[in-house]
C-alpha positions as CSV (number, residue, x, y, z in Angstrom):
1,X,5.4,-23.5,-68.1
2,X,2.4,-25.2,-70.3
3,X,3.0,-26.8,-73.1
4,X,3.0,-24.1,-75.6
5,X,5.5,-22.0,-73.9
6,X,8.3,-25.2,-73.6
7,X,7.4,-25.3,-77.3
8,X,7.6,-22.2,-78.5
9,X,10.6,-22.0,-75.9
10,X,11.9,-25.0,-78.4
11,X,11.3,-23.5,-82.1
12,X,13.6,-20.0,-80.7
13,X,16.4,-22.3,-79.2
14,X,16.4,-24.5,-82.7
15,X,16.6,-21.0,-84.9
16,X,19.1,-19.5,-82.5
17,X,21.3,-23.1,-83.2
18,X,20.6,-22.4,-86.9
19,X,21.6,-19.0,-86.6
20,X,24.9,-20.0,-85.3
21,X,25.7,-22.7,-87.3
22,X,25.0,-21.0,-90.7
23,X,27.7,-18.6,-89.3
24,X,29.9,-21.2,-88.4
25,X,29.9,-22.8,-91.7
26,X,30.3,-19.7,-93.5
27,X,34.1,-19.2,-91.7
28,X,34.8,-23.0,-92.0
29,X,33.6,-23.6,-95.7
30,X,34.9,-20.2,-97.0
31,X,37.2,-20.3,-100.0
32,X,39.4,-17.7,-98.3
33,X,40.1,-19.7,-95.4
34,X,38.7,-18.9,-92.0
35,X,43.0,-17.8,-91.1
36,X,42.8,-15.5,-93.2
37,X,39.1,-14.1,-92.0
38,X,39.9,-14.1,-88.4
39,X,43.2,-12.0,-89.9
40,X,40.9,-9.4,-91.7
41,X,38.0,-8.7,-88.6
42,X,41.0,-8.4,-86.7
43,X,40.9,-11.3,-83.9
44,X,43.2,-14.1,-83.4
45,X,41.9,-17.5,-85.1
46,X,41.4,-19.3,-81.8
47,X,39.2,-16.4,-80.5
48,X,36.9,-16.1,-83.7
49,X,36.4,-19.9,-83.9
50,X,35.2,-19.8,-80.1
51,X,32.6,-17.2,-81.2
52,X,31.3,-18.9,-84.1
53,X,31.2,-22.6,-82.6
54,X,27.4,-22.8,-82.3
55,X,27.3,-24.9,-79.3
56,X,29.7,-22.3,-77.3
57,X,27.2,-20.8,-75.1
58,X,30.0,-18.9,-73.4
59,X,31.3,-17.1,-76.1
60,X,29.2,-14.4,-78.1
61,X,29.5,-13.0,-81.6
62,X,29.3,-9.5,-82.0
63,X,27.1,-7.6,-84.7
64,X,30.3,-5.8,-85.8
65,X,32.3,-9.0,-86.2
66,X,29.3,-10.8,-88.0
67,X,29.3,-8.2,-90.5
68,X,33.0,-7.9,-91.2
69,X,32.9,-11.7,-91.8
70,X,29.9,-11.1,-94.0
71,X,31.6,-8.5,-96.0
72,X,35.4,-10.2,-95.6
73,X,33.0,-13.3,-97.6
74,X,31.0,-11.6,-99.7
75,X,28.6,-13.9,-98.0
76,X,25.5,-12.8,-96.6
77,X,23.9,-16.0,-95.7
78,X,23.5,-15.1,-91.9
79,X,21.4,-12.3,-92.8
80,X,19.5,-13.8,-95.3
81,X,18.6,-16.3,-92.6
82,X,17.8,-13.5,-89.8
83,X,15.9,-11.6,-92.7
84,X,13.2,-14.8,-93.4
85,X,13.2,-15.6,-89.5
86,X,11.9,-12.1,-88.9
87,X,9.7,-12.6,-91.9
88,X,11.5,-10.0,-94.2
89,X,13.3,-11.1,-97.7
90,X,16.6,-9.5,-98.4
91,X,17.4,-8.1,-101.7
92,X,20.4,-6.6,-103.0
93,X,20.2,-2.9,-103.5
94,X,20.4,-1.5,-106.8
95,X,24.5,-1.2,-108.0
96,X,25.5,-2.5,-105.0
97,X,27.4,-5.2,-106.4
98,X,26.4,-8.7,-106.2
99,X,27.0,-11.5,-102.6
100,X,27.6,-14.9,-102.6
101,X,25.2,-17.1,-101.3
102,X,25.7,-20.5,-99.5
């Protein structure tokens, strides 16, 4: 492996981390409580706080479950985050209502 591959290798394993850990905070720091979050996507607390802890490597969040969280929080940091990585934007659709942001 030369050196840009390790570091290229480097910038996808720090995003990934980011990835995780803006999801992570987003159950934690909700106003709802993260009970009451795991209650709504319909998994037991212990379960969805394995799949968000950002250095579980074991455990894996599902697209589903990231949006129910995301819509259970009106919070659509994550995607706003996966948006600007993939170098889109995300904007709120006309009438849609409006999100909360981190």
């Amino acid at each position: 492996e030369d050196g840009d591959d390790h570091a290229a290798r480097q910038l996808c394993i720090r995003a990934e981390l980011r990835r995780r850990r803006a999801v992570h905070d987003l159950v934690l720091e909700s106003p709802i409580g993260a009970k009451a979050i795991a209650q709504a996507v319909g998994k037991p607390y212990s379960t969805l706080l394995r799949e968000v802890n950002p250095y579980d490597t074991g455990a894996k969040l599902g697209a589903e479950t990231l949006m129910h969280i995301m819509k259970t929080t009106g919070n659509v940091t994550p995607l706003e985050k996966m948006a600007l990585e993939m170098g889109y934007r995300l904007e709120p659709a006309e009438g849609m209502g409006s999100t909360v942001r981190a």
